[in-house]
Each structure stands twice: as C-alpha cells, then as structure tokens.
FISE-989016 format. One record per atom (N, C-alpha, C, O): atom name; x, y, z negated. Coordinates in nm, 4 decimals. Layout:
REM residues N
+------+----------+----------+----------+
| zapa |        u |        v |        w |
+------+----------+----------+----------+
|   CA |        X |        Y |        Z |
...
+------+----------+----------+----------+
REM end
This chain:
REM residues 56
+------+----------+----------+----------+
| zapa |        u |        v |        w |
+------+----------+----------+----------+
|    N |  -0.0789 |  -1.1468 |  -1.1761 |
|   CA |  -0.1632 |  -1.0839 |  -1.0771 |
|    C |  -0.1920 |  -0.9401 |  -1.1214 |
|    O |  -0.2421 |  -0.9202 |  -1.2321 |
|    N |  -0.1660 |  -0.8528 |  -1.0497 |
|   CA |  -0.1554 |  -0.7000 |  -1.0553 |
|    C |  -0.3601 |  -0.6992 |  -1.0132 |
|    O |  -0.4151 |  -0.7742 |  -0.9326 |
|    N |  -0.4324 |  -0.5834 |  -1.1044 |
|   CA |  -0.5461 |  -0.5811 |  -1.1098 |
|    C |  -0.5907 |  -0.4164 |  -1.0323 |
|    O |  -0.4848 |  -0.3550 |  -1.0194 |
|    N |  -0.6817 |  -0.3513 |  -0.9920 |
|   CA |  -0.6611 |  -0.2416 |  -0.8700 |
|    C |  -0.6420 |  -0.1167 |  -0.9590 |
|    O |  -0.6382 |  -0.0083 |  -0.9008 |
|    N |  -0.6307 |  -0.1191 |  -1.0823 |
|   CA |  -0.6171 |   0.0201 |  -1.1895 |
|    C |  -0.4622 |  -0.0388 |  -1.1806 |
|    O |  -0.4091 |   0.0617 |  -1.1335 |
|    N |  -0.3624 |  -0.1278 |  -1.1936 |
|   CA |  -0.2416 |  -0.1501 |  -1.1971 |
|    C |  -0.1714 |  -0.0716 |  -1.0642 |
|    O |  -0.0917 |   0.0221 |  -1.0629 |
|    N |  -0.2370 |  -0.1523 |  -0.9458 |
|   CA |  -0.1760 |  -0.0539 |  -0.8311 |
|    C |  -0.2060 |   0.1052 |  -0.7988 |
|    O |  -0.1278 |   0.1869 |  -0.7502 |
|    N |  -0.3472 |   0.1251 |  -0.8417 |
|   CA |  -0.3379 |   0.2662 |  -0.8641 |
|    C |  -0.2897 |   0.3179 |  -0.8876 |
|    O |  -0.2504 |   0.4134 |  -0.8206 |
|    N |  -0.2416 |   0.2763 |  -1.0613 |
|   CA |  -0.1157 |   0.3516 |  -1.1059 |
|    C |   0.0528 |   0.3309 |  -1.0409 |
|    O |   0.1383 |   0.4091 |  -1.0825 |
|    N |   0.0900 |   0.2294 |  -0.9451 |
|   CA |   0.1625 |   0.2444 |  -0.8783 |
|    C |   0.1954 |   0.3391 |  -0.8021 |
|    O |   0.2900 |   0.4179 |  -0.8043 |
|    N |   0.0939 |   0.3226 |  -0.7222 |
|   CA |   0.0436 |   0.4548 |  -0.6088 |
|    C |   0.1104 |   0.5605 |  -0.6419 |
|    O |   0.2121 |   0.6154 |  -0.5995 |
|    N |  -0.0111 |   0.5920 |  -0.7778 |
|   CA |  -0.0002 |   0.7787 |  -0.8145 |
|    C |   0.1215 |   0.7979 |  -0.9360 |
|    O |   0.1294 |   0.8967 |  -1.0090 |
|    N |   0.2147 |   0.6784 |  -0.9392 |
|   CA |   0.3290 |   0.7102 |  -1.0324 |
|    C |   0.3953 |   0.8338 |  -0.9589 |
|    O |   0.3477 |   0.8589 |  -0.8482 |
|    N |   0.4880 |   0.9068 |  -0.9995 |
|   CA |   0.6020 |   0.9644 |  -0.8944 |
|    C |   0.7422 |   1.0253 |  -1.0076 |
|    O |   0.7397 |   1.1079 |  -1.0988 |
|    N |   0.8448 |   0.9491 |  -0.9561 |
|   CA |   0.8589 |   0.9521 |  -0.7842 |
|    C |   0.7939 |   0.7919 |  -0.7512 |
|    O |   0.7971 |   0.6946 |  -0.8265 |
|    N |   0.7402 |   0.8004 |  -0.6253 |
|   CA |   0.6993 |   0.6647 |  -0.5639 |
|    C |   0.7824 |   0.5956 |  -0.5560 |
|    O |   0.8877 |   0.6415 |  -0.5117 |
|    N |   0.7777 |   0.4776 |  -0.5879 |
|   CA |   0.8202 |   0.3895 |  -0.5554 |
|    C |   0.7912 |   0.3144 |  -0.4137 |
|    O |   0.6865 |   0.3753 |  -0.3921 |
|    N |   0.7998 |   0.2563 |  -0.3370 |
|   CA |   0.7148 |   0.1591 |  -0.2187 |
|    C |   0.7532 |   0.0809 |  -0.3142 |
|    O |   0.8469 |   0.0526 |  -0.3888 |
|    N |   0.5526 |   0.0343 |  -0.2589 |
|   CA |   0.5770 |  -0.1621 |  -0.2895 |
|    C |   0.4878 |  -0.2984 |  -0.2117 |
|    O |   0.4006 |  -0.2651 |  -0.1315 |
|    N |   0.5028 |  -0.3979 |  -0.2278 |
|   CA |   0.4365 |  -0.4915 |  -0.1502 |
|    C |   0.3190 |  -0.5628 |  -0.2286 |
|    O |   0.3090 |  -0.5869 |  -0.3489 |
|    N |   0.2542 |  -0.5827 |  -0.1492 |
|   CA |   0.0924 |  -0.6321 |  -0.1708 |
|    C |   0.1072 |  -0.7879 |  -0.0829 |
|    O |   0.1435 |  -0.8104 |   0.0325 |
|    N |   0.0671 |  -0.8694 |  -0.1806 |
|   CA |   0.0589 |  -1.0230 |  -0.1453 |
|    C |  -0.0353 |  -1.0559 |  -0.1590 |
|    O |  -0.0683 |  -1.0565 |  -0.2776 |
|    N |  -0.1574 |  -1.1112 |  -0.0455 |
|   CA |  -0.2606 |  -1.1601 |  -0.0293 |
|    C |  -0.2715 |  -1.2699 |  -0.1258 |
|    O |  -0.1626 |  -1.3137 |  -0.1630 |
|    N |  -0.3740 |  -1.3244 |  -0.1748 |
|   CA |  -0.3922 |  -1.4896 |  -0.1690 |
|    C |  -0.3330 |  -1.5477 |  -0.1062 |
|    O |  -0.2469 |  -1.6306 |  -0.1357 |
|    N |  -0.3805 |  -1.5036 |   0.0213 |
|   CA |  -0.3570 |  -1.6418 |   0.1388 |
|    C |  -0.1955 |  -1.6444 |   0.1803 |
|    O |  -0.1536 |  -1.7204 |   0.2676 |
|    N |  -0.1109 |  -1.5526 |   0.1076 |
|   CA |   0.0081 |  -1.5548 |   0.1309 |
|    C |   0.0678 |  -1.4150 |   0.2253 |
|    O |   0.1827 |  -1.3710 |   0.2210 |
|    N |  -0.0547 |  -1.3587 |   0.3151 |
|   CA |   0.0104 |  -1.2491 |   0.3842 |
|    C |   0.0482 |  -1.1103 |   0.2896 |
|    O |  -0.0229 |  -1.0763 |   0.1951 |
|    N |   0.1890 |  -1.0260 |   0.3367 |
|   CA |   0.2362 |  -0.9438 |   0.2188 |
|    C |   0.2416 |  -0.7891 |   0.3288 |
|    O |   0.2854 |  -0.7730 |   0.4428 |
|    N |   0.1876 |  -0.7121 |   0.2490 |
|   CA |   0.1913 |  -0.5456 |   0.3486 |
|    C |   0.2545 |  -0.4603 |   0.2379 |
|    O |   0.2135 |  -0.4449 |   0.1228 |
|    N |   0.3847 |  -0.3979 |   0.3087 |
|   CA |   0.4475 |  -0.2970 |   0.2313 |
|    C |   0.3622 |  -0.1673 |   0.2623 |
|    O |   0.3189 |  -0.1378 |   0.3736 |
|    N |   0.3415 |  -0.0797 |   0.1216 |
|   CA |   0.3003 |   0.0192 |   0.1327 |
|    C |   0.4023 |   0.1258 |   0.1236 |
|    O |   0.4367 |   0.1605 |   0.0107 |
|    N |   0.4625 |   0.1902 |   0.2410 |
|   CA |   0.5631 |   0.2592 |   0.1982 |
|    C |   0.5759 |   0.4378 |   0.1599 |
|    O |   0.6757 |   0.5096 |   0.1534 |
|    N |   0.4554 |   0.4632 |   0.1430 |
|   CA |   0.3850 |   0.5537 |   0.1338 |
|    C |   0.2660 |   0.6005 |   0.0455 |
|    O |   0.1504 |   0.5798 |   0.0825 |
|    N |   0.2902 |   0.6541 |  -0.0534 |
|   CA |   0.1230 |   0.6441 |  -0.1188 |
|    C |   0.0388 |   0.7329 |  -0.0164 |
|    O |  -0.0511 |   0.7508 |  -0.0986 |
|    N |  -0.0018 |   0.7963 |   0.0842 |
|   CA |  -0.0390 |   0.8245 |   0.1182 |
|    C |  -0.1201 |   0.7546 |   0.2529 |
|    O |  -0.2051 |   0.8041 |   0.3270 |
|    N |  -0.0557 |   0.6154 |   0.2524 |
|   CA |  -0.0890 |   0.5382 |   0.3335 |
|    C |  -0.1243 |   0.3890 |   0.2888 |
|    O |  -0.1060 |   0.2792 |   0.3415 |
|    N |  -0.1966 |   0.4414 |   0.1404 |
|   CA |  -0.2270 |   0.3224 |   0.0465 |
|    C |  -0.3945 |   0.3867 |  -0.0001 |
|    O |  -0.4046 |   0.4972 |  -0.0534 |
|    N |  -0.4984 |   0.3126 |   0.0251 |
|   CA |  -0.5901 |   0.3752 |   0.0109 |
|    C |  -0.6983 |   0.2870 |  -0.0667 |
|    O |  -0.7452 |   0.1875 |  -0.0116 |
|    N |  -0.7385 |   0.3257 |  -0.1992 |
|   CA |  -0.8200 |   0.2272 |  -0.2916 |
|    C |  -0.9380 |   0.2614 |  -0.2866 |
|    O |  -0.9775 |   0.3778 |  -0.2797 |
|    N |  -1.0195 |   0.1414 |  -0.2901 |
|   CA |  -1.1872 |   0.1694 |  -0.2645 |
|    C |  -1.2363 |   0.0890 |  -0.4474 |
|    O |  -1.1595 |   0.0647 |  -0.5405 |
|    N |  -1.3585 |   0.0716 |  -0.4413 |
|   CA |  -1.4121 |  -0.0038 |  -0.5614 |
|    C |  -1.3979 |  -0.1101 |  -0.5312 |
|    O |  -1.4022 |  -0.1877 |  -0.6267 |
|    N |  -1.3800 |  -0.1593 |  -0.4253 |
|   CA |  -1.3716 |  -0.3243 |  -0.3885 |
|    C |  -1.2677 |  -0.3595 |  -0.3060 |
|    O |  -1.2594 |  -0.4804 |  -0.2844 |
|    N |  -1.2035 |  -0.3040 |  -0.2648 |
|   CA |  -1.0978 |  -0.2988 |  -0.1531 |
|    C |  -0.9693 |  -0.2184 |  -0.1321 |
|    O |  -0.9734 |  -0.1011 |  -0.1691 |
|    N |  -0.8773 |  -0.2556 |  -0.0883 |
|   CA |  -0.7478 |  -0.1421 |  -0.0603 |
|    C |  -0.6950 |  -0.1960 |   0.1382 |
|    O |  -0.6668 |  -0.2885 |   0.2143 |
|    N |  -0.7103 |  -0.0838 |   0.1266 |
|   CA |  -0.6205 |  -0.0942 |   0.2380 |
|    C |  -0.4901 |   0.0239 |   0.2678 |
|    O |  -0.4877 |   0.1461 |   0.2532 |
|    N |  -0.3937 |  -0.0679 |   0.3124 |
|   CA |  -0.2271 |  -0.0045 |   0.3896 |
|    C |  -0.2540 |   0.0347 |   0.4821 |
|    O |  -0.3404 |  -0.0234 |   0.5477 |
|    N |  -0.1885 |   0.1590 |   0.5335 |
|   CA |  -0.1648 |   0.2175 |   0.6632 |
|    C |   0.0015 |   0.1541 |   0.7035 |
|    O |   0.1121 |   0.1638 |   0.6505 |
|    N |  -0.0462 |   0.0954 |   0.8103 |
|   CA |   0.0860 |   0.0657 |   0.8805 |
|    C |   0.1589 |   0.1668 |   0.9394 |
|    O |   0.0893 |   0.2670 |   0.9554 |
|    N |   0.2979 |   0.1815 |   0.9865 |
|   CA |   0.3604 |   0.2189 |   1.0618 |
|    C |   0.3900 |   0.1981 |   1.1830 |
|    O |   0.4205 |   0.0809 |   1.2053 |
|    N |   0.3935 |   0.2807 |   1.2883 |
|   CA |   0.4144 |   0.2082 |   1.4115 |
|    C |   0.5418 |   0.2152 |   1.4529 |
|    O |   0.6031 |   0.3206 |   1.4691 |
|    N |   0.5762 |   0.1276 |   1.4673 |
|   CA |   0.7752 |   0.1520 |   1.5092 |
|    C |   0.7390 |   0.1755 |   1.6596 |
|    O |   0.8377 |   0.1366 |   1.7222 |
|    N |   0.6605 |   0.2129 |   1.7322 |
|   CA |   0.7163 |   0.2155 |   1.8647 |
|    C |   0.7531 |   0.3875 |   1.9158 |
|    O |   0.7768 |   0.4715 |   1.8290 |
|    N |   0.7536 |   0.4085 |   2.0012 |
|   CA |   0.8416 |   0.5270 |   2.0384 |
|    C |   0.7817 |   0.6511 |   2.0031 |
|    O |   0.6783 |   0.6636 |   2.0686 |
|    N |   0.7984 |   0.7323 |   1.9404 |
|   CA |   0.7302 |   0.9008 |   1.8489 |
|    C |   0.6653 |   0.9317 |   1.9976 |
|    O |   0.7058 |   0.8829 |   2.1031 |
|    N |   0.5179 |   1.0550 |   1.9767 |
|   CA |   0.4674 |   1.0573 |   2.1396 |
|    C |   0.5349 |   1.2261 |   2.0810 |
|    O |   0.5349 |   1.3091 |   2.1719 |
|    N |   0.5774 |   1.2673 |   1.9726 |
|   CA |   0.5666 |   1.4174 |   1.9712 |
|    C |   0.7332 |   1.4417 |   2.0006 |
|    O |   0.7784 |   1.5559 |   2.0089 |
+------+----------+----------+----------+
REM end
C-alpha cells in the first residue's frame, strides 16, 4: 500500500510518469497528468479527462 508522501513523490518525480490509484473498494483512476492529481492532508483527488468532442 503506497502511503500519500509515496504518491506525492510520484506526482512531483519528472519526467512523469502516469499512474493508477486503486481504491479499497476496488475502483482504479489513472492520473495522467500531475497536474490533474491534487493532494490534500486527508484526501487526493484526479482530474478526469473528458473524451468527448474539444469545444475550442
């Protein structure tokens, strides 16, 4: 089990790597972006991507 100073240092390695985050409960969110990986004192959350059509 990866601890939130482990993924931090994922994050802010470079070059980045992307990587995946596996819940407990089994659900997994690729972070493919450190910039869309965001660590709190108690929490992280992924920014998703939206695959649907660019508006720009």
């Amino acid at each position: 089990m990866l601890t939130a100073d482990d993924i931090r240092d994922r994050v802010r390695s470079r070059p980045f790597r992307p990587l995946r985050i596996v819940t407990s409960s089994g659900e997994a969110y690729d972070g493919l972006h450190p910039d869309l990986i965001m660590m709190g004192q108690h929490d992280i959350t992924v920014g998703l991507l939206d695959s649907g059509p660019s508006t720009y």
